[in-house]
ZAFI-939283 format. One line per field, with one value per residue: residue number from 0; chain; y, x, z of N, C-alpha, C, CB in turn. Coordinates in Angstrom, 3 decimals. Last residue first. Glycine has a CB too. Example, Ala and Ser with C-alpha at 12.3 -4.5 7.8 and 13.67 -1.06 7.14 Angstrom:
REM residues 2
i c(1 / 0)
ch c(A / A)
n_Y c(-2.250 / -5.690)
n_X c(12.850 / 13.190)
n_Z c(7.080 / 7.800)
ca_Y c(-1.060 / -4.500)
ca_X c(13.670 / 12.300)
ca_Z c(7.140 / 7.800)
c_Y c(0.030 / -3.300)
c_X c(12.900 / 13.200)
c_Z c(7.870 / 7.800)
cb_Y c(-0.598 / -4.473)
cb_X c(14.084 / 11.308)
cb_Z c(5.725 / 9.046)
This chain:
REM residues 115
i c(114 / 113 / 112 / 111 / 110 / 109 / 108 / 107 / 106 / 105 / 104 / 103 / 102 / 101 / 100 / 99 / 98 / 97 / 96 / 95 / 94 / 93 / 92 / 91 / 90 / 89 / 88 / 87 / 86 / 85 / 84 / 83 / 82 / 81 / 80 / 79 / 78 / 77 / 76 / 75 / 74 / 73 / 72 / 71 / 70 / 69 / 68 / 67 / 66 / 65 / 64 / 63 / 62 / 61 / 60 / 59 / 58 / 57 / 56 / 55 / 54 / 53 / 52 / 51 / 50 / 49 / 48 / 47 / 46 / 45 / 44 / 43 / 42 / 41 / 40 / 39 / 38 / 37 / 36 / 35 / 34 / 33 / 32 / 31 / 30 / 29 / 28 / 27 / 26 / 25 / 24 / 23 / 22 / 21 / 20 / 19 / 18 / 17 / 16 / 15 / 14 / 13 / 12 / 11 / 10 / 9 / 8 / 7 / 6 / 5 / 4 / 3 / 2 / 1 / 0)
ch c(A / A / A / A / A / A / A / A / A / A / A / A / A / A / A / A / A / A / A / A / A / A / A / A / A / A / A / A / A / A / A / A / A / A / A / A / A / A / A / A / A / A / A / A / A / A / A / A / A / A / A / A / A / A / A / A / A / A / A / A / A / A / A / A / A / A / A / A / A / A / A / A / A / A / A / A / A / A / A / A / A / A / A / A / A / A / A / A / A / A / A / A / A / A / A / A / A / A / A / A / A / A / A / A / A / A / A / A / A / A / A / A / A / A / A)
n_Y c(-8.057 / -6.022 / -6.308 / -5.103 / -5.066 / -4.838 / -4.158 / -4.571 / -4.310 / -3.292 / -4.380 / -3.218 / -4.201 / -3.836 / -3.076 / 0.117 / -0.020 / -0.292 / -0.984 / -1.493 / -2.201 / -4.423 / -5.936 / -8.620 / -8.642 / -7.942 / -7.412 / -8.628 / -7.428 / -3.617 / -0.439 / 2.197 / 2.850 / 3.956 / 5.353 / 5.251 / 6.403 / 7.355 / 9.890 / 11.748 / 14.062 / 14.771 / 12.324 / 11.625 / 9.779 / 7.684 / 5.567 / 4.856 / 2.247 / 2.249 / 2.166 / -1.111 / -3.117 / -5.336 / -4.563 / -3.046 / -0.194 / 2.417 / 5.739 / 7.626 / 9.367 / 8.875 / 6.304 / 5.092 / 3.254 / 0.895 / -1.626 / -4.447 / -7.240 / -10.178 / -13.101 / -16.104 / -16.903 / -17.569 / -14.727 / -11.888 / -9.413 / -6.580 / -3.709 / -0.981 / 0.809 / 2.794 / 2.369 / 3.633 / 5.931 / 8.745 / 9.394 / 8.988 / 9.368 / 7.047 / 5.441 / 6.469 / 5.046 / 4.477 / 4.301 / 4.146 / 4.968 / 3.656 / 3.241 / 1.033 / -1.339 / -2.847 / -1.381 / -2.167 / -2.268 / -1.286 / 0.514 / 2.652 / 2.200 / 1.174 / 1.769 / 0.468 / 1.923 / 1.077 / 0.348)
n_X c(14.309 / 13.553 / 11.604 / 11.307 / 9.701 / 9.388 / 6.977 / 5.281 / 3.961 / 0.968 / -2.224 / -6.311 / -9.024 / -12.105 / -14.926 / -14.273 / -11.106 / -8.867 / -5.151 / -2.331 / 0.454 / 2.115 / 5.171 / 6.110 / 7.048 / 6.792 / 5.163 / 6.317 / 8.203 / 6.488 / 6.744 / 6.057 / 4.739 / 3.939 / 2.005 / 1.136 / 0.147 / -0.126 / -0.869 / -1.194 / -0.732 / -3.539 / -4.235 / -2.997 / -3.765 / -3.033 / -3.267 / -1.009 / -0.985 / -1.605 / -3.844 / -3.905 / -3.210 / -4.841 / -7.537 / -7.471 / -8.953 / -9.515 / -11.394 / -12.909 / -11.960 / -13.743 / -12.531 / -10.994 / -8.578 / -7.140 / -4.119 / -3.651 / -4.587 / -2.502 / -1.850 / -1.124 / 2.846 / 4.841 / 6.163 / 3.548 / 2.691 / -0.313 / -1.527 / -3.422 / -5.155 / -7.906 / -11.491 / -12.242 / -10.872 / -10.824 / -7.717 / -5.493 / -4.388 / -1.550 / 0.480 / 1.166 / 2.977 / 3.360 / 5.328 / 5.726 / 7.374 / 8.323 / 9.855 / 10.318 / 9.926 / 12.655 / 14.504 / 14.558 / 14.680 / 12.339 / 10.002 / 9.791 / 7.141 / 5.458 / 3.699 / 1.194 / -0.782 / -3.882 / -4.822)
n_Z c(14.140 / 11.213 / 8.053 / 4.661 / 1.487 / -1.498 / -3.965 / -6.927 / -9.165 / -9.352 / -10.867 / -11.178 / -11.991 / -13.407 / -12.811 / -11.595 / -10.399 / -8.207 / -7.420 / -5.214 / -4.819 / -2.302 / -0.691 / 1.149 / 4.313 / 7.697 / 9.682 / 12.042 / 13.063 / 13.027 / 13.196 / 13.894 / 10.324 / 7.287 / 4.741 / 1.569 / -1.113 / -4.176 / -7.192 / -8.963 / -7.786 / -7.446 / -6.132 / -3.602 / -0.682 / 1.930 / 5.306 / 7.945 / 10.590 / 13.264 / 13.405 / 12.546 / 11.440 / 12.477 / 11.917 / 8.232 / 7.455 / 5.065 / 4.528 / 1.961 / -0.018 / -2.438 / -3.351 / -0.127 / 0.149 / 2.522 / 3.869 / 3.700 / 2.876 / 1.759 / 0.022 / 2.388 / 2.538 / 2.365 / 2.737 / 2.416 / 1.069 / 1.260 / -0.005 / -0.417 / -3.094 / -4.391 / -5.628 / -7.645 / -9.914 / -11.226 / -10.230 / -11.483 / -14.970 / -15.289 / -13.995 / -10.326 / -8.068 / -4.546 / -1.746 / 1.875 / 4.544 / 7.444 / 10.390 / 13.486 / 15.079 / 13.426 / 11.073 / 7.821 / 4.152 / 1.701 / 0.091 / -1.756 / -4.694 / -7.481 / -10.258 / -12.462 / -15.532 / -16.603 / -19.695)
ca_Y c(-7.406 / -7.234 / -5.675 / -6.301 / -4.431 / -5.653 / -3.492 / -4.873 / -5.765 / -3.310 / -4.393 / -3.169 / -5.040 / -3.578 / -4.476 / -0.664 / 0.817 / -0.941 / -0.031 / -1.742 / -1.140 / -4.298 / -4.699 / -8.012 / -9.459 / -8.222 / -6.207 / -9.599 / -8.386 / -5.253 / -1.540 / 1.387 / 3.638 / 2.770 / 5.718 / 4.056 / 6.648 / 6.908 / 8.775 / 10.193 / 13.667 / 15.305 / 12.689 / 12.602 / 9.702 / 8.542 / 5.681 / 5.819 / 3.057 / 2.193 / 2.958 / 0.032 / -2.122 / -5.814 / -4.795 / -4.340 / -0.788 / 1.016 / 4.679 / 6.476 / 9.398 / 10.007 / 7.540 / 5.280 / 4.606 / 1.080 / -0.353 / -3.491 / -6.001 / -9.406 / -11.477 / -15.156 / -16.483 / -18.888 / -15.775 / -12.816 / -10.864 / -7.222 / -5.305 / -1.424 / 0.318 / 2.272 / 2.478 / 3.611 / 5.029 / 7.901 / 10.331 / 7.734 / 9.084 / 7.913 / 5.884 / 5.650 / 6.356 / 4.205 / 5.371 / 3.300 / 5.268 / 3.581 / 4.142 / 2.277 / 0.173 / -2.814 / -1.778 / -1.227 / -2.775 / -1.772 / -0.568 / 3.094 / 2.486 / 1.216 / 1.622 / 0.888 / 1.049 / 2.133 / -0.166)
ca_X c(13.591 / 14.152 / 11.317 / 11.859 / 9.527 / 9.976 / 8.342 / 5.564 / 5.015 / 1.863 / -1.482 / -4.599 / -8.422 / -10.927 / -14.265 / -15.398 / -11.984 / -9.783 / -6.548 / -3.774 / -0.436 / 1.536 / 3.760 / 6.077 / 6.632 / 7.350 / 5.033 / 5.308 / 8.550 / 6.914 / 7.086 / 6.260 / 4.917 / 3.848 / 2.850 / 1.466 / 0.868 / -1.188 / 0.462 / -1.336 / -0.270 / -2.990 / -4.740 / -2.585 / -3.836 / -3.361 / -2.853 / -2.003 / -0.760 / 0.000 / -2.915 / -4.871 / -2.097 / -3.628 / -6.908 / -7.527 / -7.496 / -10.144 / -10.319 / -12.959 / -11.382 / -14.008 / -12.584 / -12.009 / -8.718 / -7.444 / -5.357 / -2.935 / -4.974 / -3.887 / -1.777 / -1.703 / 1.018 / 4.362 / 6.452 / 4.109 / 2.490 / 1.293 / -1.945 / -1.919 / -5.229 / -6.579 / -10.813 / -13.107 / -10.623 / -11.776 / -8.770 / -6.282 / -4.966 / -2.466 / 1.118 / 0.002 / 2.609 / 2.281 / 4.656 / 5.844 / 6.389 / 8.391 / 8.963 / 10.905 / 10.360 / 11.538 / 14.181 / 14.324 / 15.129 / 13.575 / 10.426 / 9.912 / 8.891 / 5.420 / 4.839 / 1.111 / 0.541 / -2.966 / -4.631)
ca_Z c(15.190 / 11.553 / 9.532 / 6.025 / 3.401 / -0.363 / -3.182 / -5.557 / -9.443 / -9.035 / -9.210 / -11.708 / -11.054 / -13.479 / -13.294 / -11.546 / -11.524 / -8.448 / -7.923 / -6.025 / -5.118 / -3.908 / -0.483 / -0.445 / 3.053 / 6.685 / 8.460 / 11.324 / 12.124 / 13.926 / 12.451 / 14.577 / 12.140 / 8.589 / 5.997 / 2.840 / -0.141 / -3.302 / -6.314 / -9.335 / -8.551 / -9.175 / -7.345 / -3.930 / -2.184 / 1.410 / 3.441 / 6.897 / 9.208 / 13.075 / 14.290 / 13.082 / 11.430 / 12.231 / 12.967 / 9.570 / 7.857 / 5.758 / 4.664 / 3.227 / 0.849 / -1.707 / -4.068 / -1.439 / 0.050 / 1.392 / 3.683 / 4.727 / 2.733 / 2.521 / 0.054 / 1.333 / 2.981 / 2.682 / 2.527 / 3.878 / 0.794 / 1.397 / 0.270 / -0.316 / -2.024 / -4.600 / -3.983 / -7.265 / -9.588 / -11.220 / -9.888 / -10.692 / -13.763 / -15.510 / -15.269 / -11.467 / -8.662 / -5.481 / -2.675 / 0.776 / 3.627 / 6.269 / 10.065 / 12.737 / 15.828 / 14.541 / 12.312 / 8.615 / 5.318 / 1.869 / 0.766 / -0.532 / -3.813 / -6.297 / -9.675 / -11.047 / -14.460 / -15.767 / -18.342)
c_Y c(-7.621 / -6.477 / -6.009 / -5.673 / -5.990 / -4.767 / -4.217 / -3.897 / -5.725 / -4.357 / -3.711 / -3.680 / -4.600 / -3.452 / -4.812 / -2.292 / -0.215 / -0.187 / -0.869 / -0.987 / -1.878 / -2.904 / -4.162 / -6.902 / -8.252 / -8.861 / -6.890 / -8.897 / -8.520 / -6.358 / -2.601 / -0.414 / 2.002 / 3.277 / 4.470 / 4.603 / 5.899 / 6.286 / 8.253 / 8.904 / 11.946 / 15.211 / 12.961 / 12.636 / 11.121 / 8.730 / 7.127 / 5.866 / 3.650 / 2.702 / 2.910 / 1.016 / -1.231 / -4.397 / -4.720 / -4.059 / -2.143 / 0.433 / 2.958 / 6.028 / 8.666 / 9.788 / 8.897 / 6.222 / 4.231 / 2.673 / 0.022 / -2.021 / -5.528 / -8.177 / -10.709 / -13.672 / -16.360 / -18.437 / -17.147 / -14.242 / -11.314 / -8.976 / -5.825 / -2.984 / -0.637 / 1.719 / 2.031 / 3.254 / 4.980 / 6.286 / 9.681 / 8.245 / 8.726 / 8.111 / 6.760 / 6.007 / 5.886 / 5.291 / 4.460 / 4.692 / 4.954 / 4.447 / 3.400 / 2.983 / 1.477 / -2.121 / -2.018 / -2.026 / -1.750 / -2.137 / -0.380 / 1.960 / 2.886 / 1.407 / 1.922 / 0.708 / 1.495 / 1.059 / 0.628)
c_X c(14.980 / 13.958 / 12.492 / 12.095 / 9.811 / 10.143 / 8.132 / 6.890 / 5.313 / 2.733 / -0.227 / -3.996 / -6.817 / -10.232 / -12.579 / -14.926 / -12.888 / -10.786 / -7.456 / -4.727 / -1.047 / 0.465 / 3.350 / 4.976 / 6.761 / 6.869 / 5.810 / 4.563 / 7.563 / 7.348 / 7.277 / 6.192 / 4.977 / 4.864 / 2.945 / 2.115 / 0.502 / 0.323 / -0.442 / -0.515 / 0.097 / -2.050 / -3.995 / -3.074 / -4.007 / -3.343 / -3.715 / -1.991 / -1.708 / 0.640 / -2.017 / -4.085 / -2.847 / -2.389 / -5.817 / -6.776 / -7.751 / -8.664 / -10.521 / -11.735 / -12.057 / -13.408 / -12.684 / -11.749 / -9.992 / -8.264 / -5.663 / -3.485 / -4.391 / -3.826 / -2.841 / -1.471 / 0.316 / 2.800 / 5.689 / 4.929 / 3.431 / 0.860 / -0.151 / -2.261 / -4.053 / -6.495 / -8.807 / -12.540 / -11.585 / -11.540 / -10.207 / -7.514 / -5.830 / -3.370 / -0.360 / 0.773 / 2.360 / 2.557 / 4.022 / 4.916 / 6.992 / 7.507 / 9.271 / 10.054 / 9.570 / 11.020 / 12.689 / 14.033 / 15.192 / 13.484 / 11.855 / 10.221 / 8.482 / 7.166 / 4.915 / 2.850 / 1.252 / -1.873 / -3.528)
c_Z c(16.343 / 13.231 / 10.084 / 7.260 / 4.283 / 0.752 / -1.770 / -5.248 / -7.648 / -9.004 / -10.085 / -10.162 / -11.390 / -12.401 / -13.106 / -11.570 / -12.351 / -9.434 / -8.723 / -6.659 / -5.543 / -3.255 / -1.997 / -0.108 / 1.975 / 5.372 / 7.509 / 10.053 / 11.032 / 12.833 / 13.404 / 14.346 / 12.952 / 9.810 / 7.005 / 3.439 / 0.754 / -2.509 / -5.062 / -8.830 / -9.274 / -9.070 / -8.420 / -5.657 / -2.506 / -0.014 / 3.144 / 5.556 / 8.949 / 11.237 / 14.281 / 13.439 / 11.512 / 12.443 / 13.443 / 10.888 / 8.178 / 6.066 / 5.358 / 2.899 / 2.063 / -0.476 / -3.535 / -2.502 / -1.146 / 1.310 / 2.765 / 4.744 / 3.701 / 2.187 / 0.411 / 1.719 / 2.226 / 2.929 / 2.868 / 2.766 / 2.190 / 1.432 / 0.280 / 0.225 / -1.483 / -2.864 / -5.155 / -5.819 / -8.348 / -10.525 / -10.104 / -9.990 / -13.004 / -14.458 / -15.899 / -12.862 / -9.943 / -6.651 / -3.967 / -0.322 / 2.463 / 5.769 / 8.236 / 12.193 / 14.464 / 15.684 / 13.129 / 9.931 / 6.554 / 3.626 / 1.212 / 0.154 / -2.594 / -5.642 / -8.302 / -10.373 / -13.515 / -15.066 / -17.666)
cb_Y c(-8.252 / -7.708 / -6.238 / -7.110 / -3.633 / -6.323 / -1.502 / -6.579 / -5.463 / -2.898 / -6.360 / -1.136 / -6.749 / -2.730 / -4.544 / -0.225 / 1.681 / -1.331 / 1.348 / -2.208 / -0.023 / -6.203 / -2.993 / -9.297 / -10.219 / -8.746 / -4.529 / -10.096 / -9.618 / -6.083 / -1.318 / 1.900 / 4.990 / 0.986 / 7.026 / 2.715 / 7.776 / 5.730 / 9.857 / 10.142 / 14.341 / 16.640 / 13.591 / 12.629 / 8.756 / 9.205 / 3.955 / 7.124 / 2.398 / 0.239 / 2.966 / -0.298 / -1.990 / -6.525 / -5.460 / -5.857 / -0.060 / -0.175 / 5.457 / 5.170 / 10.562 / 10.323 / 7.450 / 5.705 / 5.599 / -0.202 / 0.796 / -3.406 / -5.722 / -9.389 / -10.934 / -15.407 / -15.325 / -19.662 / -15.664 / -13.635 / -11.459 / -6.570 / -6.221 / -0.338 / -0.201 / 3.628 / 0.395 / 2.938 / 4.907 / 7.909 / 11.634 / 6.991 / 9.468 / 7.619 / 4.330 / 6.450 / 7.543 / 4.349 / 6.634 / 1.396 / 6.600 / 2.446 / 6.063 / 2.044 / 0.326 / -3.577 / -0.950 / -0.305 / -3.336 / -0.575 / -1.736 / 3.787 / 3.886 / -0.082 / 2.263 / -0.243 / 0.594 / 3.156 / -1.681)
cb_X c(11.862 / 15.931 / 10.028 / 13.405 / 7.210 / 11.336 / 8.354 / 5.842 / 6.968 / 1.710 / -1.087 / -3.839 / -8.873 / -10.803 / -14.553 / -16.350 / -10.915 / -10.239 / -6.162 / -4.526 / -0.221 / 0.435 / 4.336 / 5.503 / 4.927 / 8.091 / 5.692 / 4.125 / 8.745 / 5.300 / 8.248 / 5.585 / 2.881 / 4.476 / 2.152 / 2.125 / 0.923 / -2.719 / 2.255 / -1.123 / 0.395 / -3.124 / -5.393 / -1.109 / -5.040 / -2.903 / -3.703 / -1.850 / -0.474 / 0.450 / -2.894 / -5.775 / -1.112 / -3.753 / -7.030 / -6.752 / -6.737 / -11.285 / -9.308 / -14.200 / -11.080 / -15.388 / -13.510 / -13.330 / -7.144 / -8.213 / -5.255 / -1.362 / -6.247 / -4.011 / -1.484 / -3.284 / 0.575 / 5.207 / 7.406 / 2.170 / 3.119 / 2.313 / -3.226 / -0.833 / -6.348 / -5.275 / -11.867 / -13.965 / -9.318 / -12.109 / -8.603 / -5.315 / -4.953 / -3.055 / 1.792 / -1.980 / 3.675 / 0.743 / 5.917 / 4.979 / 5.875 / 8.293 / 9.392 / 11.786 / 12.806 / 11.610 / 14.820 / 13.259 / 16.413 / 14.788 / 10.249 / 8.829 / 10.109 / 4.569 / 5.665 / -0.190 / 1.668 / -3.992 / -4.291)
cb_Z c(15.601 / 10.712 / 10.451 / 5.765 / 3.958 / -0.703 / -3.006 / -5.339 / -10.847 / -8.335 / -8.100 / -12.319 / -11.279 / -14.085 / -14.916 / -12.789 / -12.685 / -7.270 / -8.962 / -5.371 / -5.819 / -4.780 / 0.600 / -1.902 / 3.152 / 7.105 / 8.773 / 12.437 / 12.758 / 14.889 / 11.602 / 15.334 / 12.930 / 7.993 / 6.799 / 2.680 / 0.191 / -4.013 / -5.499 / -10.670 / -8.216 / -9.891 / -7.214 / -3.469 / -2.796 / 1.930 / 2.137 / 7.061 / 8.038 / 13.465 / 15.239 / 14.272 / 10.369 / 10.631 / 13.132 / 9.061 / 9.151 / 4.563 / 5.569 / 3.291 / 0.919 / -1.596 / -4.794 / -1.024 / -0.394 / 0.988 / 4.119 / 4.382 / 2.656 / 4.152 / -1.161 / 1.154 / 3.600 / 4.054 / 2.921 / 5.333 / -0.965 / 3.260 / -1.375 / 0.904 / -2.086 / -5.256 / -2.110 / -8.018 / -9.560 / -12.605 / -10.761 / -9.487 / -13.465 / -16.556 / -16.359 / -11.485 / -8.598 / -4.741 / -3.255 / 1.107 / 3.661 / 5.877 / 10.645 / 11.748 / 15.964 / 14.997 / 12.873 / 8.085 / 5.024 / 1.305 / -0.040 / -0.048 / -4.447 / -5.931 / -10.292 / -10.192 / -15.069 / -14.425 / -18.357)
């Protein structure tokens, strides 16, 4: 089972910029979508974007145009760019990967907006 470390969180203005990083303990090159999902205090944990294998991407509404995910194979890292940060970005942000049955997360990294 591949283990998923995640950085780049921390504290930042409303407005600002983050990129969050993903970096696999093998690799993620068969993986079928990796993918970034945040928690909200008192929420459920949604989807903030996701990366196929063959590079589809998928956003919600929510952070259309405001994030990019990407994925760097060889080096087994998968990437969250966010742009123009609003409060409501705040919560916990998990790596995901998905390989066929197989369901890995990340322990997370904290993103606080303040406005």
């Amino acid at each position: 089972q591949v283990q998923l470390v995640e950085s780049g969180g921390g504290l930042v203005q409303a407005g600002g910029s983050l990129r969050l990083s993903c970096v696999a303990s093998r690799s993620i090159f068969a993986y079928d979508e990796m993918g970034w999902y945040r928690q909200a205090p008192g929420k459920q944990r949604e989807l903030v974007a996701a990366i196929s294998r063959g590079g589809r991407t998928n956003y919600p509404d929510s952070v259309k145009g405001r994030c990019t995910i990407s994925r760097d194979n060889t080096k087994n890292t998968v990437y969250l760019q966010m742009s123009s940060l609003k409060s409501e970005d705040t919560g916990v942000y998990y790596c995901n990967g998905v390989l066929g049955t197989i369901n890995n997360w990340g322990q997370g990294t904290q993103v606080t907006v303040s406005s």
